[in-house]
PAVEX-253680 format. One record per residue (C-alpha): x, y, z; residue in three letters. Coordinates in steps of 0.25 Angstrom, whole numbers, padded with zeros to 4 digits, always signed. Layout:
! PAVEX-253680
XYZALA;...
! end
This chain:
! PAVEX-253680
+0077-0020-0058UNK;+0074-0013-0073UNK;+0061-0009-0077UNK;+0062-0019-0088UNK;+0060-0030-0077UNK;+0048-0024-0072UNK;+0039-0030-0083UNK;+0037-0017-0092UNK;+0033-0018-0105UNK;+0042-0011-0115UNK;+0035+0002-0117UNK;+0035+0004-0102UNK;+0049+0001-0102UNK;+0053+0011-0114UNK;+0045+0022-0107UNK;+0053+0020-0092UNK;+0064+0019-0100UNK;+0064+0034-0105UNK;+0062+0038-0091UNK;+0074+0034-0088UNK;+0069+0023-0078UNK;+0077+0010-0079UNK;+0074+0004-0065UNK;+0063+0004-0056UNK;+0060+0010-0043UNK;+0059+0000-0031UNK;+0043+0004-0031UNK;+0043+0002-0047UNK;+0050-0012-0047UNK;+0042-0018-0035UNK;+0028-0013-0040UNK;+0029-0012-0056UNK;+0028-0027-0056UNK;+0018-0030-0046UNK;+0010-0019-0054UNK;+0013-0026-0069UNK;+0008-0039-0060UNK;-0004-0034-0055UNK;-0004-0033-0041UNK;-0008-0023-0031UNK;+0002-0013-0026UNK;+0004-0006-0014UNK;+0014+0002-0019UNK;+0022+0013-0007UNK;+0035+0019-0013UNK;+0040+0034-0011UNK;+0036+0046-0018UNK;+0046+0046-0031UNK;+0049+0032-0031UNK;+0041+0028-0045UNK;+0030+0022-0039UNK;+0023+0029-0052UNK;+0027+0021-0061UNK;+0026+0010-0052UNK;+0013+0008-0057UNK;+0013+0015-0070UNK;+0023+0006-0078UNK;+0015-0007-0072UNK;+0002-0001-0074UNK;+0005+0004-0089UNK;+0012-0011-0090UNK;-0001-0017-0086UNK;-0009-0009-0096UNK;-0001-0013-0108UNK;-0004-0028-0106UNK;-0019-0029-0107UNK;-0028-0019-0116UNK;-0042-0022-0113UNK;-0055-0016-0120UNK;-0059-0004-0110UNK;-0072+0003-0111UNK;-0077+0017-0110UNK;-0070+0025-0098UNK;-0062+0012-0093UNK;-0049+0012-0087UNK;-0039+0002-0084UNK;-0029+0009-0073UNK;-0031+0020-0064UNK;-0023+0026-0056UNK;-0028+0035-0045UNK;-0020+0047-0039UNK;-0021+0057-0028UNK;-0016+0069-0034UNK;-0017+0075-0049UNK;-0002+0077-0050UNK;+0000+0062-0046UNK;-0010+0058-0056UNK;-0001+0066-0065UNK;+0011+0060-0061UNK;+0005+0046-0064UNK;+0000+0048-0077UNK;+0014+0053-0081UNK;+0020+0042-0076UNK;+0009+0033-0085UNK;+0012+0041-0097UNK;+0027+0041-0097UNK;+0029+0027-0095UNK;+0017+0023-0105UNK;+0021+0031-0115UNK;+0024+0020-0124UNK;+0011+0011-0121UNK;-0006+0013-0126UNK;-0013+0018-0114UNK;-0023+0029-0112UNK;-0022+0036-0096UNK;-0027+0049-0091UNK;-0026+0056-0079UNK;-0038+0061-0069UNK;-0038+0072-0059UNK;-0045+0083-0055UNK;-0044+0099-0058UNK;-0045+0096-0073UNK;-0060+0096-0080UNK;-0065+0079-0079UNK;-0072+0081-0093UNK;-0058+0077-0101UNK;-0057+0066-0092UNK;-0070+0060-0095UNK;-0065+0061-0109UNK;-0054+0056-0108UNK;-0059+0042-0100UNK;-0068+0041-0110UNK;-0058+0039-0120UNK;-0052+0028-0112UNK;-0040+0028-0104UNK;-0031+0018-0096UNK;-0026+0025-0087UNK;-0033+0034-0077UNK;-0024+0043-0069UNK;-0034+0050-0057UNK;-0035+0056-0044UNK;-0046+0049-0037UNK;-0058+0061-0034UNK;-0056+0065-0051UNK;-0058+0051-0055UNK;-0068+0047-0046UNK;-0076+0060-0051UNK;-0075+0054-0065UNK;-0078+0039-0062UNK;-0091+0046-0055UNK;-0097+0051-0067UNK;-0095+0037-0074UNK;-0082+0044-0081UNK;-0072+0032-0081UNK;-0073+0016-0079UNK;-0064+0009-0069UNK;-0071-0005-0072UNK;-0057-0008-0081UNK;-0049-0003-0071UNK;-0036-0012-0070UNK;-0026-0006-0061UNK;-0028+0004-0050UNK;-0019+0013-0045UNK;-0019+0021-0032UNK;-0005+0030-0031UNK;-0003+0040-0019UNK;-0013+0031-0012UNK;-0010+0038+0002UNK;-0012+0051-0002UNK;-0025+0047-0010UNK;-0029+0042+0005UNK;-0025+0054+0013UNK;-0033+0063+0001UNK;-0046+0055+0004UNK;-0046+0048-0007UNK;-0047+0035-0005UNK;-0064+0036-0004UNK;-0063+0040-0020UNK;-0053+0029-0024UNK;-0061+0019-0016UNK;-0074+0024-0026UNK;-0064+0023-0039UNK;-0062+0009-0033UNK;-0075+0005-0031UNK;-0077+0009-0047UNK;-0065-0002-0052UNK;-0064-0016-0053UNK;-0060-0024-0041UNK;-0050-0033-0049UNK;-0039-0022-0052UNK;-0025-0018-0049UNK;-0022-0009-0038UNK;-0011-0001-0034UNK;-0007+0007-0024UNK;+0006+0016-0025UNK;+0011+0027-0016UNK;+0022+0033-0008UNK;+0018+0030+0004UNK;+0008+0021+0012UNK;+0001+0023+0025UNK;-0006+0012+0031UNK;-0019+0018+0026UNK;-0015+0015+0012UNK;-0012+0002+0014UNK;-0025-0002+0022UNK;-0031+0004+0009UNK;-0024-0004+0000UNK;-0029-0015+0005UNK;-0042-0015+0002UNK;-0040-0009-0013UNK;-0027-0017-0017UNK;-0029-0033-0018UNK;-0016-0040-0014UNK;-0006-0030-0016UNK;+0008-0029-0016UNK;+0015-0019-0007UNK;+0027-0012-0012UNK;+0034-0004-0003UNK;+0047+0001-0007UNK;+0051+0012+0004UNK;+0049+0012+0017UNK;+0033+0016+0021UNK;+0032+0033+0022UNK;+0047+0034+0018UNK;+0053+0046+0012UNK;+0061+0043+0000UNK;+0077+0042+0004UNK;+0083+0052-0008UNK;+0077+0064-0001UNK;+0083+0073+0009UNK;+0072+0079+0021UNK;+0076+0091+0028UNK;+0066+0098+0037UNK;+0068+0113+0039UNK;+0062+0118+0052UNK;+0057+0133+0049UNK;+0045+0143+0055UNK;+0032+0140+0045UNK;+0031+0155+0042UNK;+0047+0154+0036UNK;+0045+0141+0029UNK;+0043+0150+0014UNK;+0055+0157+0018UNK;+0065+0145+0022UNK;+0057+0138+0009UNK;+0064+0150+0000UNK;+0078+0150+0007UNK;+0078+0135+0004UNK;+0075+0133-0011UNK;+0083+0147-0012UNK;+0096+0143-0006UNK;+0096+0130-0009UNK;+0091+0133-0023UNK;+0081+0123-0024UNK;+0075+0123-0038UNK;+0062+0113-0035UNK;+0056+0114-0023UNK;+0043+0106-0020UNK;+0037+0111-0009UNK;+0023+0105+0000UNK;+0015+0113+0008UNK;+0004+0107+0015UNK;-0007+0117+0009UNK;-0011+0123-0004UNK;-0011+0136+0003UNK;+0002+0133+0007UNK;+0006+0128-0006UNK;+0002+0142-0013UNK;+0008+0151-0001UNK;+0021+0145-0001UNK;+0022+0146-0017UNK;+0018+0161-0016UNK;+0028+0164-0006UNK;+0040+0156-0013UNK;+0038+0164-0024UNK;+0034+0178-0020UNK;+0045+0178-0009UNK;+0055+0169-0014UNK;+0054+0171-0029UNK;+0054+0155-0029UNK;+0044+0151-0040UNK;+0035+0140-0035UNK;+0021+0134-0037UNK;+0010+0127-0029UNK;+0003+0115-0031UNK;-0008+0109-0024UNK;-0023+0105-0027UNK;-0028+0119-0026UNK;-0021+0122-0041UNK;-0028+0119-0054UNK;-0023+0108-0061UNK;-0016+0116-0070UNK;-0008+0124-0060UNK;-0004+0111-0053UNK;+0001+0105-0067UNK;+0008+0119-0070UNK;+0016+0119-0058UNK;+0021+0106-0057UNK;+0026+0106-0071UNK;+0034+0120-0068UNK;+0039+0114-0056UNK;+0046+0103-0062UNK;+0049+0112-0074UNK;+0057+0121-0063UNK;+0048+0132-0067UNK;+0045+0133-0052UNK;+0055+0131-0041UNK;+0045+0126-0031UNK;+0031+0120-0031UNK;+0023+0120-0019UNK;+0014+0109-0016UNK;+0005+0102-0007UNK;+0005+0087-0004UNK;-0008+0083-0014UNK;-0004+0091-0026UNK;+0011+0086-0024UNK;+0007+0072-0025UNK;+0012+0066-0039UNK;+0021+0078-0041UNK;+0034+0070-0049UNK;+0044+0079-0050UNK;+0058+0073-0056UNK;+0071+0076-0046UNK;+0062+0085-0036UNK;+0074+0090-0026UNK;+0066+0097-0016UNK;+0051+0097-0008UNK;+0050+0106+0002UNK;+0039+0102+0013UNK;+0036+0117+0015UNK;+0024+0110+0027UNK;+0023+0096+0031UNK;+0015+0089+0029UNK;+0004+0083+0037UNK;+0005+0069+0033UNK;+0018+0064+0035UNK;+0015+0055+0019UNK;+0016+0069+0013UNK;+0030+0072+0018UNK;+0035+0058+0010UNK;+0027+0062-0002UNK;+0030+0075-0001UNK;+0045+0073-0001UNK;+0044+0063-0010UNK;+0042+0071-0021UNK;+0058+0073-0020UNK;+0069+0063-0022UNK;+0061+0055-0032UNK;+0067+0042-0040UNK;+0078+0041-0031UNK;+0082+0058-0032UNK;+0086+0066-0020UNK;+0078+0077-0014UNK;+0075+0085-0002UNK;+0063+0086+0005UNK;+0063+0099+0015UNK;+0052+0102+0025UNK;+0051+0115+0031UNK;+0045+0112+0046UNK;+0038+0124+0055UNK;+0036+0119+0069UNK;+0021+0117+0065UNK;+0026+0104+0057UNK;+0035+0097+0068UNK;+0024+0086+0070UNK;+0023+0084+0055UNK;+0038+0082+0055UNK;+0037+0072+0066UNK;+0026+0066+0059UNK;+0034+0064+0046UNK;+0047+0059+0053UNK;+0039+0049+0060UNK;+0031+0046+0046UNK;+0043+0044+0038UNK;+0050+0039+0049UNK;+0065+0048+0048UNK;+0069+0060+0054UNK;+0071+0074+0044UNK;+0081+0081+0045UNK;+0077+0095+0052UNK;+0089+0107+0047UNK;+0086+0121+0054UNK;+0091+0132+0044UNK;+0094+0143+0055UNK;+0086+0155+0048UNK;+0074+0147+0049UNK;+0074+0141+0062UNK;+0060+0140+0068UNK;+0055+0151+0078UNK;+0055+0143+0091UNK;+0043+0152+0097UNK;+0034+0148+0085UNK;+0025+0136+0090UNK;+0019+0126+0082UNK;+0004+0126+0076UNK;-0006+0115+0071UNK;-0004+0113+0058UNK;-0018+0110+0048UNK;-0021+0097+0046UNK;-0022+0089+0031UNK;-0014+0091+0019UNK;-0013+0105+0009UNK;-0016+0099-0004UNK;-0031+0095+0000UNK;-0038+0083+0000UNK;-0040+0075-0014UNK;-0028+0081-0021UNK;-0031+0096-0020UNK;-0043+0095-0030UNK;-0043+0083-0038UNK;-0057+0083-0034UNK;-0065+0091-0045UNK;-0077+0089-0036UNK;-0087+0085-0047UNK;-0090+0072-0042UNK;-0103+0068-0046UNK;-0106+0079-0054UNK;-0107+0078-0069UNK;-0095+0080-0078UNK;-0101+0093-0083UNK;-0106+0098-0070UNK;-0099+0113-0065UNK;-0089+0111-0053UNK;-0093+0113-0040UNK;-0086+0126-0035UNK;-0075+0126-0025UNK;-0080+0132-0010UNK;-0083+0146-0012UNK;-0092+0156-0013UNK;-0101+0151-0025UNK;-0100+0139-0018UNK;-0104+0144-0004UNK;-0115+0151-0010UNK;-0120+0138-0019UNK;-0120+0131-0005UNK;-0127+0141+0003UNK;-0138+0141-0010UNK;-0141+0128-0006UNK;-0142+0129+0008UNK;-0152+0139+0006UNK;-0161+0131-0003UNK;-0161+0119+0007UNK;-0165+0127+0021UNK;-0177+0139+0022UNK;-0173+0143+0035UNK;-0159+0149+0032UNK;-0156+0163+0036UNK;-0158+0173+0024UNK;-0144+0174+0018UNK;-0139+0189+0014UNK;-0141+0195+0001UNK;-0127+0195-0003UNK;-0126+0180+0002UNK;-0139+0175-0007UNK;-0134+0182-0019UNK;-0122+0176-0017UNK;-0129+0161-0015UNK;-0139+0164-0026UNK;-0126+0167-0036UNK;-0121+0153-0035UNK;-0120+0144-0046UNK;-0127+0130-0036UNK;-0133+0124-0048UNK;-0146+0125-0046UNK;-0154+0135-0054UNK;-0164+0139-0044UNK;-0152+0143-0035UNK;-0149+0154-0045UNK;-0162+0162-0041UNK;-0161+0173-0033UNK;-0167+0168-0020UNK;-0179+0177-0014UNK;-0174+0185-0002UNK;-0178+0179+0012UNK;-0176+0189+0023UNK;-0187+0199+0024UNK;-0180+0209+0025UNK;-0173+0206+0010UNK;-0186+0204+0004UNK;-0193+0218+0009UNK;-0177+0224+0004UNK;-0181+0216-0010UNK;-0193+0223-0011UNK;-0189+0237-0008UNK;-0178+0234-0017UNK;-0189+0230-0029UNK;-0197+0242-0025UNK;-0186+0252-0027UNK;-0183+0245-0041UNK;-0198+0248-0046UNK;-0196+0263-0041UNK;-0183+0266-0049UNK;-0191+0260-0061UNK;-0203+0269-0059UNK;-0194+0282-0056UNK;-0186+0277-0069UNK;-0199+0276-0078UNK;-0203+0289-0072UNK;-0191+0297-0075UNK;-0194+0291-0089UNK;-0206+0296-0093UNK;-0201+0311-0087UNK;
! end
């Protein structure tokens, strides 16, 4: 099958075209039609098979037929995605192959200021491009209007799940029409997701074209059993000897993340960069882009930040911890081996991750193969212990929230847990209860120095312990003493 028997229009087709692209994927050939249609989708298809534009090319398609009069802050698609790097990723995908068509769209996350995003809505867009907490932080203070609201899209829907996101898309929702397209992409489906589906999607299509939780068949997976204190070291001996030149690598924390980065580089002399939600926005960008630049030779990542990171003929991702969900290894490797390329997936396995293994075998339903590199064999004495619980890269994409819901546009942020902030809660606390225990002096100066927001907090509050007050009067006495030696001296 061609693209051209797909039912794109000529703009579309010119813009695929200069991709380079002259057939579809099975995902794209199965779903693009049912899309241009207007059906539902359920949508399940590896990482790296262009399930993107499995629903950009229809969705733009669908835009170019039919131009309505919208009004102030209206949209007509929106699609919604867990990460700001998949978001990306999307809009990309919207702006290379609608380059030759009249539309407006605009992408919306957190970790960027919300005041240009106001702006641009109210200029009007077609397109909105979001991760779920950002939007529904706008939509909260009356920013956009879903009420035109044609086709929604839900990509990485699992992980939007395992982020806790469903409560916030359930509200966006409850904020569009009911008559409306809907569609579901993502590279794997639990039975979770598809319970959910059926009671957001109306009729739907499944398209399946893999095998549920499958690995993708181009890439090679090799597990390394090492100690954990020598995983940095085997990590270094392999991208040296085999002279890896792109290395992506997961860790299941963003302490991880960072530690693992610093080592490579300061023992190794490999230059690498970390990725995950604790990076400004700017950083994450920054890195990525020297990453595929070859700038750095590995990037270090955890399983949110990672999500939507597209990177053209990847070789190598190198599970430096497993994961603890057995979705994340697919998506992880899936990263490699995109569009039909080989790669290699490598994981590097203490005795702590031997359930984890199991757990992924079982998931992904194959065997890996194990290779014991005989300088690295693990210390037989060494026994395993409990690893923690959830995933590195934090809950709702390692801080799309900007945490201003409800407040007004121009409202100052709310600090991040700390001192300021523990002070402005202890503050309270006083204000509310009479029968607290005095606080130390050092401890109420520190409360009284922080910013809560309330001007009368801003006093200095009147010492309650008696023996403060008879040390504040002694301490006032003295003062009037020194001014009544220092007029003496003057007038001698």
């Amino acid at each position: 099958m061609k693209f051209t028997e797909l039912g794109l229009n000529e703009s579309l087709l010119k813009a695929v075209k200069e991709q380079g692209y002259t057939e579809p994927t099975p995902i794209q050939a199965q779903a693009i039609p049912l899309v241009i249609e207007g059906r539902d989708v359920l949508a399940a298809a590896q990482t790296g098979t262009g399930k993107t534009a499995g629903f950009t090319l229809p969705l733009l398609e669908r835009l170019s037929k039919t131009k309505p009069q919208m009004k102030k802050k209206q949209i007509r698609v929106l699609v919604l995605t867990p990460t700001r790097e998949l978001a990306a990723q999307v809009a990309e995908s919207i702006a290379t192959y609608g380059k030759y068509m009249s539309y407006r769209s605009m992408v919306i996350f957190g970790g960027v200021g919300i005041n240009p995003q106001f702006a641009a809505i109210k200029k009007g867009v077609d397109i909105v491009i979001a991760t779920p907490g950002r939007l529904l932080d706008i939509a909260s203070q009356d920013g956009i209007d879903f009420s035109a609201v044609e086709t929604l899209v839900l990509d990485e829907a699992d992980r939007m799940l395992d982020m806790g996101f469903i409560h916030d898309i359930k509200k966006l929702m409850a904020m569009m029409p009911k008559k409306k397209q809907t569609l579901l992409f993502s590279a794997t489906f639990s039975k979770e997701i598809k319970a959910l589906a059926s009671g957001l999607l109306k009729d739907p299509v499944l398209v399946e074209v893999a095998r549920e939780n499958s690995t993708a068949g181009k890439i090679s997976q090799v597990v390394y059993p090492v100690d954990k204190s020598r995983k940095r070291e085997l990590l270094a001996q392999l991208i040296k000897t085999n002279d890896w030149k792109q290395v992506l690598v997961f860790t299941r924390t963003k302490h991880g993340a960072n530690k693992v980065c610093k080592q490579l580089e300061e023992y190794s002399g490999i230059k690498a960069a970390a990725i995950h939600g604790n990076k400004s926005q700017g950083a994450r960008t920054k890195a990525l882009a020297d990453f595929k630049a070859g700038n750095i030779r590995v990037l270090v990542a955890t399983d949110i930040a990672a999500r939507g990171i597209d990177i053209d003929q990847l070789p190598h991702v190198v599970n430096f911890e497993l994961p603890n969900v057995p979705e994340d290894y697919v998506h992880r490797i899936g990263r490699t081996g995109r569009a039909g390329m080989k790669g290699e997936a490598v994981s590097l396995v203490c005795i702590d991750e031997h359930d984890l293994l199991r757990a992924i075998e079982r998931f992904t339903k194959s065997s890996i193969k194990k290779v014991d590199i005989e300088a690295f064999r693990p210390d037989p004495s060494i026994e395993a212990e409990p690893i923690q619980n959830g995933r590195g890269g934090g809950k709702r994409g390692g801080g799309q929230r900007n945490g201003n819901r409800g407040q007004s546009r121009n409202a100052p942020k709310k600090k991040s847990v700390g001192a300021d902030s523990i002070s402005a809660q202890s503050s309270q606390k006083k204000k509310t209860s009479n029968h607290q225990r005095a606080e130390p002096a050092n401890k109420r100066a520190e409360i009284d120095s922080a910013p809560t927001g309330n001007k009368n907090n801003s006093r200095k509050r009147k010492p309650k312990n008696k023996d403060n007050v008879a040390a504040q009067i002694g301490s006032n006495l003295q003062a009037k003493l020194d001014n009544l030696d220092k007029k003496t001296n003057r007038r001698k």
